[in-house]
PDB file of N, H, CA, C and O in Angstrom:
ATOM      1  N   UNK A   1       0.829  -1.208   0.000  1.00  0.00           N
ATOM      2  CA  UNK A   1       0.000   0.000   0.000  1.00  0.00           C
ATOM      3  C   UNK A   1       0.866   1.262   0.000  1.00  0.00           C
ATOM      4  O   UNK A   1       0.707   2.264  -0.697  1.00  0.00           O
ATOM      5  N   UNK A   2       1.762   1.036   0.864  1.00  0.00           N
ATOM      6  H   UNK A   2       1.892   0.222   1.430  1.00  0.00           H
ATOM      7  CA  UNK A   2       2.844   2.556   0.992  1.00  0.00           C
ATOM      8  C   UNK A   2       3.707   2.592  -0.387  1.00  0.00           C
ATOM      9  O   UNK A   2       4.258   3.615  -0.795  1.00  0.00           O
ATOM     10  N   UNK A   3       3.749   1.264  -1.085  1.00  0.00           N
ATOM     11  H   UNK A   3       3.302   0.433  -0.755  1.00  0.00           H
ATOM     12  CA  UNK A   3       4.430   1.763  -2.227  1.00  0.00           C
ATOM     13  C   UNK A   3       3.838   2.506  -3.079  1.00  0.00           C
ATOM     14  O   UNK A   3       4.350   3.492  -3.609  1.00  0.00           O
ATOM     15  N   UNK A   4       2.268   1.925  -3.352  1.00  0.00           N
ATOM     16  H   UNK A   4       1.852   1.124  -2.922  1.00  0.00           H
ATOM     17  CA  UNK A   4       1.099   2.635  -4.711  1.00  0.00           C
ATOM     18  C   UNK A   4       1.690   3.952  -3.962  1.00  0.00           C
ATOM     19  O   UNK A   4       2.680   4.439  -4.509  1.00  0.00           O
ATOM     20  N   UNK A   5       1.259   4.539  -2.888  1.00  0.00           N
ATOM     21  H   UNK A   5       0.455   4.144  -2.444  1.00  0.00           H
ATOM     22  CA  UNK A   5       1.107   5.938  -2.243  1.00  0.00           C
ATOM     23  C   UNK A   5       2.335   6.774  -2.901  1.00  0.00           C
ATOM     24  O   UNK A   5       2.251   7.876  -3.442  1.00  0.00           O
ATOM     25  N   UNK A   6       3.492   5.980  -2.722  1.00  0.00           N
ATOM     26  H   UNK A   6       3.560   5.084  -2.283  1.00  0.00           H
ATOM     27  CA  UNK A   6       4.679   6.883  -3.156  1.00  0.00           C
ATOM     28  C   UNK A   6       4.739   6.722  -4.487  1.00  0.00           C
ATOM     29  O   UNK A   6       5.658   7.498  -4.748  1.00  0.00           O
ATOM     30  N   UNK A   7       4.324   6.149  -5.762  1.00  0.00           N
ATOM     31  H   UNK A   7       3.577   5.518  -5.551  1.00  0.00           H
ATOM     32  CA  UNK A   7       4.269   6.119  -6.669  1.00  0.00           C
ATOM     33  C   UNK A   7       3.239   6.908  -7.334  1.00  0.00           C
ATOM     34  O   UNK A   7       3.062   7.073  -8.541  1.00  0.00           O
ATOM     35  N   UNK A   8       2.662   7.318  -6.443  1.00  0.00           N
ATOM     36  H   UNK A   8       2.806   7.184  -5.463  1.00  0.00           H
ATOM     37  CA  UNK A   8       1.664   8.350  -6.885  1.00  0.00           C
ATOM     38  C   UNK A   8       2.053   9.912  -6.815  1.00  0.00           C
ATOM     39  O   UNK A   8       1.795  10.904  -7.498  1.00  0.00           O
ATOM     40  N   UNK A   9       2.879   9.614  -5.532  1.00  0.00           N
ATOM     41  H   UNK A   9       3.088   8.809  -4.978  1.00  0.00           H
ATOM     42  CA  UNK A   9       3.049  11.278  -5.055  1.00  0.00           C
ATOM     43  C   UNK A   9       4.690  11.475  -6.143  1.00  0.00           C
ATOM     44  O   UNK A   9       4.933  12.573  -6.645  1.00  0.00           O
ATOM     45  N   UNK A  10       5.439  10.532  -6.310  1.00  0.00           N
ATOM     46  H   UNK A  10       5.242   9.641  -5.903  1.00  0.00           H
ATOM     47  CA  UNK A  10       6.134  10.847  -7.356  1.00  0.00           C
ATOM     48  C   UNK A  10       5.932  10.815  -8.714  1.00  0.00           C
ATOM     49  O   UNK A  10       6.774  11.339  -9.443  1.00  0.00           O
ATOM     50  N   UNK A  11       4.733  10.166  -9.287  1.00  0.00           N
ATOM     51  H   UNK A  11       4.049   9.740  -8.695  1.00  0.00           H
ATOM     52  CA  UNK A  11       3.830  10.767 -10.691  1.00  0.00           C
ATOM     53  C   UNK A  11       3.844  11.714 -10.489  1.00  0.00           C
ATOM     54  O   UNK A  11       4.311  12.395 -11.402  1.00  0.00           O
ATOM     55  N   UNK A  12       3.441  12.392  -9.386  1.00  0.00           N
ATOM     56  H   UNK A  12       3.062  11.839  -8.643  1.00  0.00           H
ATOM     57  CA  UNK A  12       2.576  14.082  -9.503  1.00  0.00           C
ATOM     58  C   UNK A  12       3.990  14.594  -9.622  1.00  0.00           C
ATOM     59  O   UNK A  12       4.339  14.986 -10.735  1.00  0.00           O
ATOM     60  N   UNK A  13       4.527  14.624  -8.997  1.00  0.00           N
ATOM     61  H   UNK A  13       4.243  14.305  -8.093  1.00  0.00           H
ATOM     62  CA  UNK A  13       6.043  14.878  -8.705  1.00  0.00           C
ATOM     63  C   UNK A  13       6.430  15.772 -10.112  1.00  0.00           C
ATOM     64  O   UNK A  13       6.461  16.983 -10.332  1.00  0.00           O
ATOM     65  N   UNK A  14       6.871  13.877 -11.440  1.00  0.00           N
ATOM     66  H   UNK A  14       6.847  12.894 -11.262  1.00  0.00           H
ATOM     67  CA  UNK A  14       7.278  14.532 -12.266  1.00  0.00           C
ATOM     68  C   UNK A  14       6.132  15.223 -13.260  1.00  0.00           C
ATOM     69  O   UNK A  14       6.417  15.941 -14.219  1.00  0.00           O
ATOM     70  N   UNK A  15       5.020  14.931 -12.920  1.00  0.00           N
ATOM     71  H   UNK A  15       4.788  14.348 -12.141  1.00  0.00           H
ATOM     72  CA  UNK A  15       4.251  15.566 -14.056  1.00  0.00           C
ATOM     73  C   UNK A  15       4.488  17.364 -13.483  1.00  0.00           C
ATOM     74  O   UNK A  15       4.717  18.218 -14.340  1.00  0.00           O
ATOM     75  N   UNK A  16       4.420  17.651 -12.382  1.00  0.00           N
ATOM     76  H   UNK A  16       4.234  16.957 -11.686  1.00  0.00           H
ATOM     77  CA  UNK A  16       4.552  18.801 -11.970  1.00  0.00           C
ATOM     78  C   UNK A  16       5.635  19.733 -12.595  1.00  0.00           C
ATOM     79  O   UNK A  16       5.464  20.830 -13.126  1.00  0.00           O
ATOM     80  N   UNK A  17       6.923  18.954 -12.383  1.00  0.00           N
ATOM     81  H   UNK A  17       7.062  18.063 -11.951  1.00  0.00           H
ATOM     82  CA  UNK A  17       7.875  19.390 -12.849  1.00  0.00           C
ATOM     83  C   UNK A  17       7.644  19.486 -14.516  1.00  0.00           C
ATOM     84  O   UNK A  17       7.906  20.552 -15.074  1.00  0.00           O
ATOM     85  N   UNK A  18       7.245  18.571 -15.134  1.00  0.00           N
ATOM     86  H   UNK A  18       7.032  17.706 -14.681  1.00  0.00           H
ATOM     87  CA  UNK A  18       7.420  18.486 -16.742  1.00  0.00           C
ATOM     88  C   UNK A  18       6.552  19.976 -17.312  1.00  0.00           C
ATOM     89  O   UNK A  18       6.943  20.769 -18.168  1.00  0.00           O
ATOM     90  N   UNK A  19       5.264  20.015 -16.506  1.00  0.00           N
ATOM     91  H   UNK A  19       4.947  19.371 -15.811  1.00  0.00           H
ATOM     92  CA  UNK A  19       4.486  21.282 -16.246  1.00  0.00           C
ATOM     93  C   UNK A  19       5.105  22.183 -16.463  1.00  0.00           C
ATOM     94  O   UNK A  19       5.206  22.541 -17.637  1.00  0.00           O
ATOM     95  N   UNK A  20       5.720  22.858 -15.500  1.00  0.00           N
ATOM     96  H   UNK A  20       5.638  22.568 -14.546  1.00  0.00           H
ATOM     97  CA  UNK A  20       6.327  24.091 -14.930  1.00  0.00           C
ATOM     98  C   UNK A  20       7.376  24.016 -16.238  1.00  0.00           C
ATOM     99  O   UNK A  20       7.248  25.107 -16.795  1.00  0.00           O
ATOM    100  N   UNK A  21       8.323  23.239 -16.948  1.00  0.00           N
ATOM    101  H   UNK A  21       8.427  22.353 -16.496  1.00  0.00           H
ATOM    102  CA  UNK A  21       9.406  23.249 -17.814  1.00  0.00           C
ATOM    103  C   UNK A  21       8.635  23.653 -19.108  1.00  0.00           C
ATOM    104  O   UNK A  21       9.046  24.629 -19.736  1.00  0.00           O
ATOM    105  N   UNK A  22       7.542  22.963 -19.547  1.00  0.00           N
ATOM    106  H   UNK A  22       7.209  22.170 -19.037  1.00  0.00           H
ATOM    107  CA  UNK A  22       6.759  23.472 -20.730  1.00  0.00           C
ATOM    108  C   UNK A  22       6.037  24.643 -20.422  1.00  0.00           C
ATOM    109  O   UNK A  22       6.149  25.249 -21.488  1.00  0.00           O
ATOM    110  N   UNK A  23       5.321  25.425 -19.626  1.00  0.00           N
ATOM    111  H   UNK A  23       5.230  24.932 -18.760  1.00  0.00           H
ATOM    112  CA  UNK A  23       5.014  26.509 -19.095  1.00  0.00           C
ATOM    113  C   UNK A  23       6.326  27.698 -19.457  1.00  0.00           C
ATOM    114  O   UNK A  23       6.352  28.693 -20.181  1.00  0.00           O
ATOM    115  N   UNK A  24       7.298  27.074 -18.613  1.00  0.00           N
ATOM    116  H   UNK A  24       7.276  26.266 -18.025  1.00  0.00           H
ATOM    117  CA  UNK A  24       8.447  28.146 -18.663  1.00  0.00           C
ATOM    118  C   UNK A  24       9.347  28.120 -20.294  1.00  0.00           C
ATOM    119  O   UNK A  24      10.071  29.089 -20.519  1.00  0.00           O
ATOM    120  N   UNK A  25       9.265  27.111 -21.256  1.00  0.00           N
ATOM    121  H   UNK A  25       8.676  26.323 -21.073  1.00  0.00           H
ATOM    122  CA  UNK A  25       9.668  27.319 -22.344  1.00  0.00           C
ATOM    123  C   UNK A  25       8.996  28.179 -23.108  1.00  0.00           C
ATOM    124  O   UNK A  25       9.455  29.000 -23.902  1.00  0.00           O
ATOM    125  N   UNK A  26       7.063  27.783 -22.625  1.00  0.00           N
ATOM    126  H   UNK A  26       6.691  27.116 -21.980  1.00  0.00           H
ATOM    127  CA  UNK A  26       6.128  28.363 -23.932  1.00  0.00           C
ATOM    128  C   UNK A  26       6.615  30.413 -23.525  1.00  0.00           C
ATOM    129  O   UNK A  26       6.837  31.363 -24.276  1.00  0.00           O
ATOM    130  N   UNK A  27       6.588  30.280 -22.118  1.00  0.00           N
ATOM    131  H   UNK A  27       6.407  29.508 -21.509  1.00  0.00           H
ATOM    132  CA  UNK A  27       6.679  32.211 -21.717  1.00  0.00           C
ATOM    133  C   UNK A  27       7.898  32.350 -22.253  1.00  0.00           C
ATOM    134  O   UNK A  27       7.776  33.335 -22.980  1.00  0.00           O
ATOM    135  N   UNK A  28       9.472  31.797 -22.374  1.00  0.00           N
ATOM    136  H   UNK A  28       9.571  30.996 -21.783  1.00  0.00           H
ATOM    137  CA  UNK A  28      10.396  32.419 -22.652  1.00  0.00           C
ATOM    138  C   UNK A  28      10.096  32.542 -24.517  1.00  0.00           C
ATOM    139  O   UNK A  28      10.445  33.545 -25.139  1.00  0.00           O
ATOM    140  N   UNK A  29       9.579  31.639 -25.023  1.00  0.00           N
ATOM    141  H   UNK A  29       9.296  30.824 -24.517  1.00  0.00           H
ATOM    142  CA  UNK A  29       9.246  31.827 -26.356  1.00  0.00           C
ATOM    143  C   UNK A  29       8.290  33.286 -26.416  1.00  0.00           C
ATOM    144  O   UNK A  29       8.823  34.376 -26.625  1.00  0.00           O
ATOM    145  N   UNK A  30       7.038  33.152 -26.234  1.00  0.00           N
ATOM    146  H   UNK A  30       6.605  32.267 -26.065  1.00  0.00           H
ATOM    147  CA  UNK A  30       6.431  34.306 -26.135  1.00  0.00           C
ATOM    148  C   UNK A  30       7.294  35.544 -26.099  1.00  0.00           C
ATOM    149  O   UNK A  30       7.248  36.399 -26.984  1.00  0.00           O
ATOM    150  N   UNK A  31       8.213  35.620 -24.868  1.00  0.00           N
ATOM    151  H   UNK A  31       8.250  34.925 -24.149  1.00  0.00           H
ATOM    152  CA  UNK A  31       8.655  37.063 -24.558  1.00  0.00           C
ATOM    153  C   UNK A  31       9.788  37.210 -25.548  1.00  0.00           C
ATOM    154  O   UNK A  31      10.188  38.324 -25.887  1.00  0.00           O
ATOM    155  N   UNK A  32      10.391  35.900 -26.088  1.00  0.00           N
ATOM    156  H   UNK A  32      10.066  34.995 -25.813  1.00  0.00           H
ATOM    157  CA  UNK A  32      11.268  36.311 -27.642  1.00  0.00           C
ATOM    158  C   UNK A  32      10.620  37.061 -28.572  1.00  0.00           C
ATOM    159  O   UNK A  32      10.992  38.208 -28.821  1.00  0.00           O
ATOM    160  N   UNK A  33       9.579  36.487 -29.181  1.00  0.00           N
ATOM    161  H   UNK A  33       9.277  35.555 -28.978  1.00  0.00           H
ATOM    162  CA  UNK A  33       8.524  37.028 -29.649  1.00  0.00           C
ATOM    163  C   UNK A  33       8.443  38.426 -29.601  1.00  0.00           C
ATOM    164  O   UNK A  33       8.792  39.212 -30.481  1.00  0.00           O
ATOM    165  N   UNK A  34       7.876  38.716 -28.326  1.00  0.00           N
ATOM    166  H   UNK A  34       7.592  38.077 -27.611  1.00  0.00           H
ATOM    167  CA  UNK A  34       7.607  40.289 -28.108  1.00  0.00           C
ATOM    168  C   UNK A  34       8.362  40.891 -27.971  1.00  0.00           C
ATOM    169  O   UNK A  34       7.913  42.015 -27.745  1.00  0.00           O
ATOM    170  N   UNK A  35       9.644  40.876 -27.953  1.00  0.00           N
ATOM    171  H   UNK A  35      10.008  39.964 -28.137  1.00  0.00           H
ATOM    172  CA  UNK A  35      11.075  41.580 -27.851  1.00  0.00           C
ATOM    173  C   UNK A  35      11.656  41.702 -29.457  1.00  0.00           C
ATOM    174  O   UNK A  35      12.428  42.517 -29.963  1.00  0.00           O
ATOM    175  N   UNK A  36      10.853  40.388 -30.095  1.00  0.00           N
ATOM    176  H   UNK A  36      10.225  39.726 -29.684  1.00  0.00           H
ATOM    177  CA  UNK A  36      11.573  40.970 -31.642  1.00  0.00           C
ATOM    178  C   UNK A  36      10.166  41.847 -32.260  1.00  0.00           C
ATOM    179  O   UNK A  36      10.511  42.348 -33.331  1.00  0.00           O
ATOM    180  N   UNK A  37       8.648  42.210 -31.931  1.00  0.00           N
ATOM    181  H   UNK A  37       8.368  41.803 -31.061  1.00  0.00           H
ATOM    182  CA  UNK A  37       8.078  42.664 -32.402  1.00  0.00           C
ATOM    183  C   UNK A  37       8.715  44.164 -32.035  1.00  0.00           C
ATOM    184  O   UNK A  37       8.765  45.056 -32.882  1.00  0.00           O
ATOM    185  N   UNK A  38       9.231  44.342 -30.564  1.00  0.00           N
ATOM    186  H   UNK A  38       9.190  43.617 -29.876  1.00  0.00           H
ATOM    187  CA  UNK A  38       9.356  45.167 -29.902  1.00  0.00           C
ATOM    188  C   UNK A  38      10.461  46.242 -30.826  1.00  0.00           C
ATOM    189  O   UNK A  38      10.369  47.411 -31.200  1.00  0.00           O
ATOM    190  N   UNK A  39      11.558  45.135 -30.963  1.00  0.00           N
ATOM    191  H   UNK A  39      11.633  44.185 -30.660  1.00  0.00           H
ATOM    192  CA  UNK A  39      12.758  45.366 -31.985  1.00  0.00           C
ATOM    193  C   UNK A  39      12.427  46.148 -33.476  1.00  0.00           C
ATOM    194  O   UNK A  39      12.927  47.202 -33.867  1.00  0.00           O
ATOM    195  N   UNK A  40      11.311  45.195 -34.259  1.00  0.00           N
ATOM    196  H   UNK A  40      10.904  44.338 -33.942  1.00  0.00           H
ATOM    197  CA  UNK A  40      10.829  45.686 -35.262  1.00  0.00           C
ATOM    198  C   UNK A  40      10.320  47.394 -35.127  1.00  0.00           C
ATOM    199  O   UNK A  40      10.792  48.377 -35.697  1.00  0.00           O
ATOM    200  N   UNK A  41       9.020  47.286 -34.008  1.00  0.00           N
ATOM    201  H   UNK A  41       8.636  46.488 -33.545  1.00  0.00           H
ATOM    202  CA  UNK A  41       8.678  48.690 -34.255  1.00  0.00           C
ATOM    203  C   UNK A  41       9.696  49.979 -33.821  1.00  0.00           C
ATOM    204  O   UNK A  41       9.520  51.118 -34.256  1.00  0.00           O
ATOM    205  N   UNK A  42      10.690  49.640 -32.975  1.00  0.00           N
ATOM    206  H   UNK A  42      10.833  48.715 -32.622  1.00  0.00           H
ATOM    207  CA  UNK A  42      11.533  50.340 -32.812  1.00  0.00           C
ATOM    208  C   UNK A  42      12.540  51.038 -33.978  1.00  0.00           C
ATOM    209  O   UNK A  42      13.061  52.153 -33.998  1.00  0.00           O
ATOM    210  N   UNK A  43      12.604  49.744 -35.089  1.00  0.00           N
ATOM    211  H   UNK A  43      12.180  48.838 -35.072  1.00  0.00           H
ATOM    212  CA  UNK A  43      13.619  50.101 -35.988  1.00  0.00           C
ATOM    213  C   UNK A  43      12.240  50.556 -37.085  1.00  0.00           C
ATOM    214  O   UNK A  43      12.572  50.119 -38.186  1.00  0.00           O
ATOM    215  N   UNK A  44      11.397  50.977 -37.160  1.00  0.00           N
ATOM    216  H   UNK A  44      11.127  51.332 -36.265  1.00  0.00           H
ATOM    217  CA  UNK A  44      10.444  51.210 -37.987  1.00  0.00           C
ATOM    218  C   UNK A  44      10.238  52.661 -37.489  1.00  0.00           C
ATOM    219  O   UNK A  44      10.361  53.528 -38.355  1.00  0.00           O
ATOM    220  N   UNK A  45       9.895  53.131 -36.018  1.00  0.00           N
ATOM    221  H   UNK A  45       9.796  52.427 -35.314  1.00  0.00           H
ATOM    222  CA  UNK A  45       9.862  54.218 -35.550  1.00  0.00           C
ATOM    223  C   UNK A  45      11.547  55.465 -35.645  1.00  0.00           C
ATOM    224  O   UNK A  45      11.593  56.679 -35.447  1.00  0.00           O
ATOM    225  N   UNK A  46      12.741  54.441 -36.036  1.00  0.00           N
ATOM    226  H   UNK A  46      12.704  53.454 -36.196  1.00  0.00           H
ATOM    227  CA  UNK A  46      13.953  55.298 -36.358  1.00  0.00           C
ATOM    228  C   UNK A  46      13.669  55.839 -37.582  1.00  0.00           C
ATOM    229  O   UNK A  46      13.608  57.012 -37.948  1.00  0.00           O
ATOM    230  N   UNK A  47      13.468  54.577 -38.284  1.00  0.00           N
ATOM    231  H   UNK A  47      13.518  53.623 -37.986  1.00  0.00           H
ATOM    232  CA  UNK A  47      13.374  54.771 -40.117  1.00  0.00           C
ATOM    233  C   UNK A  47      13.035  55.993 -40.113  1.00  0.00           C
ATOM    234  O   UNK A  47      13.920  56.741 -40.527  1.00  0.00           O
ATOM    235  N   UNK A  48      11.451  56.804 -39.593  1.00  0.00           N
ATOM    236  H   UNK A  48      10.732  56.196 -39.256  1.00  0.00           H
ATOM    237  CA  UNK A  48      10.731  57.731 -40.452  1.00  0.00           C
ATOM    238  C   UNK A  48      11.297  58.475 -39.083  1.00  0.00           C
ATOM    239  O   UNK A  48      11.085  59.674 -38.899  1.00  0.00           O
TER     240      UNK A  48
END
C-alpha cells in the first residue's frame, strides 16, 4: 500500500515538474517574440 502511495506522489512529482518546464519554455518563447516585435517597431519608428 505505501508503495502505490509513493508512486503516486512521485507521478505528480514529475508531471509537476514536466508542467512548470513546458510553461516556462512556452513564456520564454512568447517574450522572444515580443522583444523581436518590440525590436521591429523600434527600428520602424527610427526609419521615419
Amino acid at each position: 500500500m505505501h508503495g502505490i502511495i509513493g508512486f503516486i506522489i512521485i507521478g505528480a512529482c514529475v508531471c509537476a515538474a514536466v508542467l512548470a518546464a513546458v510553461l516556462f519554455i512556452r513564456d520564454v518563447k512568447s517574450s522572444q517574440r515580443a522583444a523581436e516585435k518590440r525590436r521591429r517597431l523600434a527600428s520602424r519608428l527610427m526609419g521615419k
